[in-house]
DRENDO-1510 file (C-alpha; in Angstrom, 1 decimal, always signed):
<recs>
REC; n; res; u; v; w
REC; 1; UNK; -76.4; +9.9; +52.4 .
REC; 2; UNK; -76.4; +7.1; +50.0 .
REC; 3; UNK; -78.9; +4.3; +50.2 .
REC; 4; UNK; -79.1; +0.8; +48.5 .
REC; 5; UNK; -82.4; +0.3; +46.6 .
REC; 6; UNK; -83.7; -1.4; +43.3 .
REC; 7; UNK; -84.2; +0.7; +40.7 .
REC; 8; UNK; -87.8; +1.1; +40.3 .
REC; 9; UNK; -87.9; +2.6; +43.5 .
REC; 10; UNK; -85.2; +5.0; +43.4 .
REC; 11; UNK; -86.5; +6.7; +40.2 .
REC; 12; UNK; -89.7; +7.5; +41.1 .
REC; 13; UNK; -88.5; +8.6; +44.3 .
REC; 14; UNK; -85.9; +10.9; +42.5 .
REC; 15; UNK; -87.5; +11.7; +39.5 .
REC; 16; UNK; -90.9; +13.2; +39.2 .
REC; 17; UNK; -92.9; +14.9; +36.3 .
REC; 18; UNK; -91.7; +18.1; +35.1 .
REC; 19; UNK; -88.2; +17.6; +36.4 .
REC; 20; UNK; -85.1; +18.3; +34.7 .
REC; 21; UNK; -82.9; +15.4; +34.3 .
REC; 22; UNK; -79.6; +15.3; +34.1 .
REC; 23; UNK; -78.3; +11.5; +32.7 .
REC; 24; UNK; -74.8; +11.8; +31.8 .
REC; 25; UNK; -71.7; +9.5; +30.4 .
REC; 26; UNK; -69.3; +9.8; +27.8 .
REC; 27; UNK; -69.1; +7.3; +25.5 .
REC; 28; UNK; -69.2; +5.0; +27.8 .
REC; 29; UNK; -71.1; +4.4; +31.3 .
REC; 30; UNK; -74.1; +5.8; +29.8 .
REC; 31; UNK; -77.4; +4.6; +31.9 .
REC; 32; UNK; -79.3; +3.1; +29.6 .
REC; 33; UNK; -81.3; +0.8; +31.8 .
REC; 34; UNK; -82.5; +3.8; +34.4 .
REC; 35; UNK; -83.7; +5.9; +31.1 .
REC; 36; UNK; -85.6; +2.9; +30.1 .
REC; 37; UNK; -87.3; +2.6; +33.6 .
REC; 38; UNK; -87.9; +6.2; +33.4 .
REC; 39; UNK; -89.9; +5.6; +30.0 .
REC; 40; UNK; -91.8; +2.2; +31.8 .
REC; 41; UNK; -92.7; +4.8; +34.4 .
REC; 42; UNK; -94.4; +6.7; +32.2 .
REC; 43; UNK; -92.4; +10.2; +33.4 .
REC; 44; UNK; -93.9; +13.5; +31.4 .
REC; 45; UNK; -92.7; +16.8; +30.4 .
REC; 46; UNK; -89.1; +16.7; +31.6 .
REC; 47; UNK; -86.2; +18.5; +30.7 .
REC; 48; UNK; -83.5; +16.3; +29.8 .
REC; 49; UNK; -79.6; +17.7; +30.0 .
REC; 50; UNK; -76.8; +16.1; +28.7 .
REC; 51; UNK; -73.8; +17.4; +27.0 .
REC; 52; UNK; -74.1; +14.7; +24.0 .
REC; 53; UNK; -77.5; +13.6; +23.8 .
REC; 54; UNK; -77.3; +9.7; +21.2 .
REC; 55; UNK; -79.7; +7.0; +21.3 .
REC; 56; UNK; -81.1; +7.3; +25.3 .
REC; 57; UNK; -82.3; +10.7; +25.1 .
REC; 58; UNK; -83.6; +9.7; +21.3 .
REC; 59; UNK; -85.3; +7.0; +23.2 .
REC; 60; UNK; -87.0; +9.2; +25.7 .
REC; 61; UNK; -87.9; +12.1; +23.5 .
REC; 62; UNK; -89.6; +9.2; +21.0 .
REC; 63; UNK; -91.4; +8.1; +24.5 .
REC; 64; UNK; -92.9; +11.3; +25.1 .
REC; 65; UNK; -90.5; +11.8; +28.2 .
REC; 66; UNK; -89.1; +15.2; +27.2 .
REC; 67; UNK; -90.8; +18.7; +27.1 .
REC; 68; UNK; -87.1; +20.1; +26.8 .
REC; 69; UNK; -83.7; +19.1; +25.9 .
REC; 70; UNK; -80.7; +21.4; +27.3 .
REC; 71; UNK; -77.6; +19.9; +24.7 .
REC; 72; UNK; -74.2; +20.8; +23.4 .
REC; 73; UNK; -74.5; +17.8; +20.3 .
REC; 74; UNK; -76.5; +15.5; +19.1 .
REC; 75; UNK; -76.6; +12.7; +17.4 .
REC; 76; UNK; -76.2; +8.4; +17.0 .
REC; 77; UNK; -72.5; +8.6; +17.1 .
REC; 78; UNK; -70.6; +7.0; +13.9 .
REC; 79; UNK; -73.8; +6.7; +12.0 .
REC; 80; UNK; -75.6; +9.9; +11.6 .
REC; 81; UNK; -79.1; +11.4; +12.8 .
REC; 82; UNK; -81.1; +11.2; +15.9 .
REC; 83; UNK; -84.3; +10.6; +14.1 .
REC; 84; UNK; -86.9; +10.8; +16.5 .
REC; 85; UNK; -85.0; +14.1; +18.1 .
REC; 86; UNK; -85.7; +15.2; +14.8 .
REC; 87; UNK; -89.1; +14.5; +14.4 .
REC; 88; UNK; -90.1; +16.2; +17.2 .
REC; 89; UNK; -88.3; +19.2; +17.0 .
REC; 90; UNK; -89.5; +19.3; +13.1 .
REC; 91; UNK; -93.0; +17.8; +13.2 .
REC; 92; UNK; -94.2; +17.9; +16.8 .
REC; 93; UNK; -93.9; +14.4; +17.3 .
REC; 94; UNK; -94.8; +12.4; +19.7 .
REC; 95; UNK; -95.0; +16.0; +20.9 .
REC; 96; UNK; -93.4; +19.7; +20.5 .
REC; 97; UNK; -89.9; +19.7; +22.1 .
REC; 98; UNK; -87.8; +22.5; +22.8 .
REC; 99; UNK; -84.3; +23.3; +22.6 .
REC; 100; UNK; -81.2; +25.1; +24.8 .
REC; 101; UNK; -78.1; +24.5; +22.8 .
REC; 102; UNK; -74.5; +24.9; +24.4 .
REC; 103; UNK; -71.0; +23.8; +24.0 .
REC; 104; UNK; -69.2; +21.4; +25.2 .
REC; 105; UNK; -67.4; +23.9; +27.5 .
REC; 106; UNK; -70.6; +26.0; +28.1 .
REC; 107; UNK; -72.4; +22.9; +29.9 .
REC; 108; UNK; -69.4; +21.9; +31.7 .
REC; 109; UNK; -68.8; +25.2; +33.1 .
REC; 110; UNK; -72.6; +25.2; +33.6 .
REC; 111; UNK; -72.3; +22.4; +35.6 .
REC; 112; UNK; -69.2; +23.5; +37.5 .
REC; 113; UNK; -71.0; +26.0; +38.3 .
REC; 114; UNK; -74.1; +24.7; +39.7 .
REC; 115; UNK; -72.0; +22.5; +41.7 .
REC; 116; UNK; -69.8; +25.4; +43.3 .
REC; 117; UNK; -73.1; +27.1; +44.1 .
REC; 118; UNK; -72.2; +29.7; +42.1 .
REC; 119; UNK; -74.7; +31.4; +39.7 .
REC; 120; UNK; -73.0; +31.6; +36.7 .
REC; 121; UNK; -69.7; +30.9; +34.7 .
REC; 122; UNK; -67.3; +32.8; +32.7 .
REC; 123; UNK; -65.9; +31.5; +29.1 .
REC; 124; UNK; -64.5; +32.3; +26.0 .
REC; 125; UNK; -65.7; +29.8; +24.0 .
REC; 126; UNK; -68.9; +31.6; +22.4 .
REC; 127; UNK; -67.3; +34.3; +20.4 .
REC; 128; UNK; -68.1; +33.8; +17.0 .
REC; 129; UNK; -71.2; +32.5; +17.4 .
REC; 130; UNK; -74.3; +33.4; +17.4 .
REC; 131; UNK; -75.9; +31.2; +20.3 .
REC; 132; UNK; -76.2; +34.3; +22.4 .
REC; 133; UNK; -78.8; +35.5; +20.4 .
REC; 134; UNK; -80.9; +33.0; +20.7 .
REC; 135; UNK; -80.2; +30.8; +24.0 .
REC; 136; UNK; -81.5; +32.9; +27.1 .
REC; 137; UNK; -78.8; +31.0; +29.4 .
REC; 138; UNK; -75.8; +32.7; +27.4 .
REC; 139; UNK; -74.9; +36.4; +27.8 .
REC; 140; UNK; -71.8; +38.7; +27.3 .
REC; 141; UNK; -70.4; +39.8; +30.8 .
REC; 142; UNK; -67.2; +42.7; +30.5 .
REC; 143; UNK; -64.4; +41.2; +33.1 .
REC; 144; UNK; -63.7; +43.8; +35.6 .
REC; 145; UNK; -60.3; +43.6; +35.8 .
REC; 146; UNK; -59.3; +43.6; +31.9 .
REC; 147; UNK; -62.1; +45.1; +30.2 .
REC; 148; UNK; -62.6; +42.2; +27.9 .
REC; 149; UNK; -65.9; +41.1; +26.9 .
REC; 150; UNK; -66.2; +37.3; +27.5 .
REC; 151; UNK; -69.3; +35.5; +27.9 .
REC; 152; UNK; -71.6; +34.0; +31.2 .
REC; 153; UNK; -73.6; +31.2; +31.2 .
REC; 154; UNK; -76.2; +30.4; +34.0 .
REC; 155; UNK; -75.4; +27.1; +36.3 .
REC; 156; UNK; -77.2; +24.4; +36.2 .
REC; 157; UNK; -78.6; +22.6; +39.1 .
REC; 158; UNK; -81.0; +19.8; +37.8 .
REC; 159; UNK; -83.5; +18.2; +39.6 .
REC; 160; UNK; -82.2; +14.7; +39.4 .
REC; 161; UNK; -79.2; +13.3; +37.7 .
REC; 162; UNK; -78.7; +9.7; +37.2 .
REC; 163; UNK; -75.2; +8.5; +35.9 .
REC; 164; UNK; -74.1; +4.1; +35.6 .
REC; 165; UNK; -70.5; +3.4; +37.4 .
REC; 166; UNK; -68.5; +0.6; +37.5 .
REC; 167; UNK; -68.9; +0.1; +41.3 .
REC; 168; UNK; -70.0; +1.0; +44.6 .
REC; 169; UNK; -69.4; -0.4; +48.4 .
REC; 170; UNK; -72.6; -0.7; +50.8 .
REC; 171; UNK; -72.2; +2.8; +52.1 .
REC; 172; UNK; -72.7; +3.8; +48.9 .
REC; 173; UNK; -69.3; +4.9; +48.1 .
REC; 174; UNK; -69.2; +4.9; +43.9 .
REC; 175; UNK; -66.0; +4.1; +41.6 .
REC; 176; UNK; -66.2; +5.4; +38.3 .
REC; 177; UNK; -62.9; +4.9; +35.5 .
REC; 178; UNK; -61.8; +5.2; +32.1 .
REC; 179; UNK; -63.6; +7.7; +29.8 .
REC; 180; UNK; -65.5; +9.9; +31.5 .
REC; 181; UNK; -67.4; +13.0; +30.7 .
REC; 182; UNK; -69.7; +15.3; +33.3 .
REC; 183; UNK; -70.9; +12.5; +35.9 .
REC; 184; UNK; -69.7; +14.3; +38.6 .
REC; 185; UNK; -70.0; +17.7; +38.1 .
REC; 186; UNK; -73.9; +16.8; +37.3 .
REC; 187; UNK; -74.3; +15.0; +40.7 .
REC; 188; UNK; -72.8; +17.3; +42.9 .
REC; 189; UNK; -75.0; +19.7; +41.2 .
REC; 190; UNK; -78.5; +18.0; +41.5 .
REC; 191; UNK; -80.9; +18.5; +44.0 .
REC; 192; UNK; -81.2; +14.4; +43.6 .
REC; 193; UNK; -78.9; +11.8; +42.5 .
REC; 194; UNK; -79.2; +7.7; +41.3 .
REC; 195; UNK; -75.8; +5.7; +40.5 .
REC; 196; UNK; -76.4; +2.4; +38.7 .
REC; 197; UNK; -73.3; +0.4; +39.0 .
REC; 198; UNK; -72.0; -3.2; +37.7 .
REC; 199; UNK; -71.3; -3.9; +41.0 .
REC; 200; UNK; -72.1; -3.6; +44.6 .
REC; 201; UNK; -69.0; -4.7; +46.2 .
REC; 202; UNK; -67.6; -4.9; +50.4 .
REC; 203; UNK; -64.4; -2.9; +49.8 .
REC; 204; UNK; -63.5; -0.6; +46.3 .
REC; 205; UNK; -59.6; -1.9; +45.1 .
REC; 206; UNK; -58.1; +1.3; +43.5 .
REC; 207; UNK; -57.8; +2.1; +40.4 .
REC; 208; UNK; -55.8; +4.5; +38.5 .
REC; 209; UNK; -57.5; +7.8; +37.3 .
REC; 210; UNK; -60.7; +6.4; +39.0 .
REC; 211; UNK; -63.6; +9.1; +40.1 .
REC; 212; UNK; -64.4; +8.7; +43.8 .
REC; 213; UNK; -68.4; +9.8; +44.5 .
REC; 214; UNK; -68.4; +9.7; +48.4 .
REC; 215; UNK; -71.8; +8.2; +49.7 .
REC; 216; UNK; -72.9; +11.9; +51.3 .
REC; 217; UNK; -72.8; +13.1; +47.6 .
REC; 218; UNK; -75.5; +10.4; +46.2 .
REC; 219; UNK; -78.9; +9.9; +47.2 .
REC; 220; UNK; -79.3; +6.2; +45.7 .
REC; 221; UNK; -77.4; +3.3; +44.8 .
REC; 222; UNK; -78.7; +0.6; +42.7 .
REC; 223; UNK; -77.0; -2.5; +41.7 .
REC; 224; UNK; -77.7; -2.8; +37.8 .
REC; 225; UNK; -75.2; -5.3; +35.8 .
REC; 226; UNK; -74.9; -4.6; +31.9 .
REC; 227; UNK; -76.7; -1.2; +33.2 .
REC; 228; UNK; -75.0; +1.1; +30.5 .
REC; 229; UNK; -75.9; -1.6; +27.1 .
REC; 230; UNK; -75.9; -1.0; +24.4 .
REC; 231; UNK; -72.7; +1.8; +25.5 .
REC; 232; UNK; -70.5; +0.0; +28.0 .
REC; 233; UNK; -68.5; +0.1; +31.2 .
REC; 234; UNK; -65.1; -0.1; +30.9 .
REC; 235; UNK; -63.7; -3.6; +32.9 .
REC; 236; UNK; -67.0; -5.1; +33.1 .
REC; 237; UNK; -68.6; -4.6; +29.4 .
REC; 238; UNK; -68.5; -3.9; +25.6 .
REC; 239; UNK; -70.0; -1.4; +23.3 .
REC; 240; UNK; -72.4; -3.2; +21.0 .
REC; 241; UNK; -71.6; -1.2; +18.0 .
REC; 242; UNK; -74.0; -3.3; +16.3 .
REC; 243; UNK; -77.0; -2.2; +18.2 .
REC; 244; UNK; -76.2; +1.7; +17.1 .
REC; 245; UNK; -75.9; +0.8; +13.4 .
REC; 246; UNK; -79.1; -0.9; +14.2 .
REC; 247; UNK; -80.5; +2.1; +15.6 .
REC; 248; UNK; -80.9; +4.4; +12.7 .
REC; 249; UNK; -83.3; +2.4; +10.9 .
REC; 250; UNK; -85.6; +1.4; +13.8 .
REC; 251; UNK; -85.8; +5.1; +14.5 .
REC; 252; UNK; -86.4; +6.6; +11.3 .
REC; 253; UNK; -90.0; +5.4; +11.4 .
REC; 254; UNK; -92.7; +5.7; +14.0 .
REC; 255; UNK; -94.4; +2.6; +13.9 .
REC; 256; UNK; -91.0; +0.2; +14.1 .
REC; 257; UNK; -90.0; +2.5; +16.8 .
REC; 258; UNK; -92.7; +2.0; +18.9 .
REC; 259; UNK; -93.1; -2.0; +18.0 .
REC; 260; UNK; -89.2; -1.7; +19.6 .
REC; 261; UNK; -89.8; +0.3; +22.8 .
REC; 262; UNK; -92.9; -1.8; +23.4 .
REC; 263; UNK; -90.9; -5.0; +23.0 .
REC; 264; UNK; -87.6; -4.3; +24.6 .
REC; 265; UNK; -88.3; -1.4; +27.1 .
REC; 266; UNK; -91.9; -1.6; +28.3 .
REC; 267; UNK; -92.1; -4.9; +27.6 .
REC; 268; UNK; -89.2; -5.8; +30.1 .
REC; 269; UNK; -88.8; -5.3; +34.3 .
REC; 270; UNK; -86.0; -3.9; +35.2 .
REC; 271; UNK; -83.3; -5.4; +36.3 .
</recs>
């Protein structure tokens, strides 16, 4: 059942070291602010999932955050690199990371499947490659009925995943619209779940093709306006296209990264 809290306090009730961390959105509604608190919390050796890991997970992996990183793409959309991604998969730094690469359709049907309590899922989409050769979460499975070989991959069922909506009511009932990507396929399947929304509101108006997260599905609720920035929330904010173009050159180099995350994540309370 969902309860209202402030952020600090839902994280480090959700989220603990050693976790893996699901923080999903698609373009848009990406929770920036609850992977920043995550950082000012000082949260080690996760694994971090997301099927398009940009500029948060670069942020948290340049933190020291991640241990891990279970991905179908990456990269600072529209402008090129994830550069601190890169240097810790290349140079070890702040520290070694590993990686899990997928699909796109591999970690949706991953999550699907975690969510259905199911143990695996069943695609096409990995002939061709070879990802099954060197991602121990993909492997070929002959369907029974046919004889064709297709290809499993095992659910996932994170720890904790944290998603930003546009609104919620005060039973913690949350409203999500416009693009959307895994949100809540990864909530269903988490152990532990934290919305950030624009809004806390007394009654949620309808709104065409909106995502409805009843409040037995999430564990915490927290009111966070502006909560996705610098990515935005349809109805509510803008994407500050700026701040990724921005982005590649404060990441390239350690020291200007660091100056940054001290002045604008560690530096700051949350909201």
């Amino acid at each position: 059942m969902a309860r209202l809290a402030a952020l600090p306090e839902a994280l480090a009730a959700a989220v603990r070291d050693g976790d893996a961390v699901a923080m999903e959105g698609f373009t848009h509604l990406i929770p920036h602010a609850a992977a920043h608190e995550l950082i000012r919390q000082g949260r080690r050796d996760l694994t971090l999932i997301r099927m398009t890991p940009d500029v948060i997970y670069d942020q948290l992996i340049g933190a020291g955050c991640a241990a891990r990183l279970v991905f179908s793409w990456g990269g600072n959309p529209g402008v090129g690199s994830l550069h601190r991604l890169r240097d810790a998969v290349e140079h070890d730094w702040p520290r070694d990371l590993a990686i899990e690469e997928h699909s796109h359709a591999g970690m949706v049907n991953r999550y699907v499947a975690g969510a259905s309590g199911l143990p695996f899922a069943v695609l096409r989409g990995y002939a061709g490659t070879d990802l099954e050769g060197v991602t121990d979460s993909i492997a070929p499975i002959t369907c029974p009925f046919t004889g064709e070989r297709l290809t499993a991959v095992s659910a996932l069922n994170p720890d904790a995943a944290v998603i930003h909506a546009q609104r919620a009511d005060r039973e913690g009932n949350v409203q999500l619209w416009g693009i959307v990507g895994a949100q809540k396929e990864a909530v269903l399947a988490a152990a532990r779940s934290v919305v950030t929304v624009e809004e806390i509101v007394d009654e949620l108006a309808p709104v065409p093709g909106a995502i409805l997260l009843p409040h037995w599905a999430v564990d915490w609720v927290c009111e966070v306006p502006g909560g996705a920035a610098p990515s935005y929330a349809a109805g509510y904010t803008d994407r500050d296209n700026d701040f990724y173009r921005r982005w590649d050159a404060i990441s390239r180099d350690r020291e200007t990264f660091r100056s940054w995350i001290d002045a604008n994540v560690l530096g700051v309370q949350a909201k």
